[in-house]
C-alpha positions in Angstrom: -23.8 5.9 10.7 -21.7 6.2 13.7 -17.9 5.6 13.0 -15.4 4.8 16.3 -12.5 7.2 16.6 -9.6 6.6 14.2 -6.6 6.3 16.2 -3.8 6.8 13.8 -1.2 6.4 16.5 -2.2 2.8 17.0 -2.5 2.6 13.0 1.1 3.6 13.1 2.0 1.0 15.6 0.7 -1.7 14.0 2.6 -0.3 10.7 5.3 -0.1 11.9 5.3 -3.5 13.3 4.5 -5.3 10.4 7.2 -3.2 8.0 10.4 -2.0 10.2 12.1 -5.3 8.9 10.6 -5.1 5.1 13.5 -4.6 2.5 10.8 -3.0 0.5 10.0 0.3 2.7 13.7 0.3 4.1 14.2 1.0 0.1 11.7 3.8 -0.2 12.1 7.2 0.3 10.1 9.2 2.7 7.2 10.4 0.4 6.9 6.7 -0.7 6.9 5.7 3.2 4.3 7.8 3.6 2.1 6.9 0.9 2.4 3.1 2.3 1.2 4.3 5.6 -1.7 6.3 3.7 -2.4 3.1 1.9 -2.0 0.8 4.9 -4.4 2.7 7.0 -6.8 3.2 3.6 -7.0 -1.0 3.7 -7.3 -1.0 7.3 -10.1 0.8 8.2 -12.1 -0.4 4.8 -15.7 -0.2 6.7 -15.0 4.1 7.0 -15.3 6.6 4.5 -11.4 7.5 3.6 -12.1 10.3 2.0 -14.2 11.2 5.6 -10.8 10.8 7.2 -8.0 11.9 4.5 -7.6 15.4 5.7 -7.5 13.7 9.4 -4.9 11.1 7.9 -2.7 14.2 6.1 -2.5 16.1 9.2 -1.3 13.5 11.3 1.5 12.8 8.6 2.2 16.1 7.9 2.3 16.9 12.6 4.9 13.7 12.1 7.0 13.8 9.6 10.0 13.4 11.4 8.9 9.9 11.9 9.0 9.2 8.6 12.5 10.6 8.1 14.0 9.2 11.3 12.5 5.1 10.9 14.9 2.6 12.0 14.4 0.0 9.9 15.9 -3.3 9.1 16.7 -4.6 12.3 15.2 -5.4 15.8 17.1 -4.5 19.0 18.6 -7.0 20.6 17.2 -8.3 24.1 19.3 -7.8 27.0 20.6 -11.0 28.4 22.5 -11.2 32.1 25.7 -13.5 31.5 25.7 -16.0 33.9 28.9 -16.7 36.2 30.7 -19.8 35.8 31.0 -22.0 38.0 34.5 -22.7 39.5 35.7 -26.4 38.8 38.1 -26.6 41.3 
């Protein structure tokens, strides 16, 4: 059965994305972050064998664990916004 590429560093995007601001993950520790993202990508790519992939899946965590460590979560950064000049009255 033919299987498209697993691209774990879109996986992690979209992970990221959904959880940054979730007072549940900003409350975890690393090792529980990463078992999120394990099961995160295990519900994500239902139609392929996980097992097929795990070893995959582990080495990606274990070449980024900094990631893990260094999340900044809770918070979005703020858009930059030009301040307009005021208009004199007189």
């Amino acid at each position: 059965m033919f299987y498209p590429e697993l691209n774990l560093n879109r996986l992690f995007q979209e992970w990221y994305g959904e959880n940054s601001e979730n007072e549940e993950i900003i409350g975890m520790n690393v090792d529980q972050r990463k078992e999120h993202f394990k099961n995160y990508v295990r519900n994500k790519i239902a139609a392929i064998d996980f097992e097929r992939e795990s070893e995959k899946i582990e080495n990606y965590i274990n070449e980024n664990h900094n990631i893990f460590q260094t999340l900044t979560l809770g918070g979005k950064r703020k858009a930059k916004t030009k301040s307009k000049k005021q208009k004199s009255l007189f």
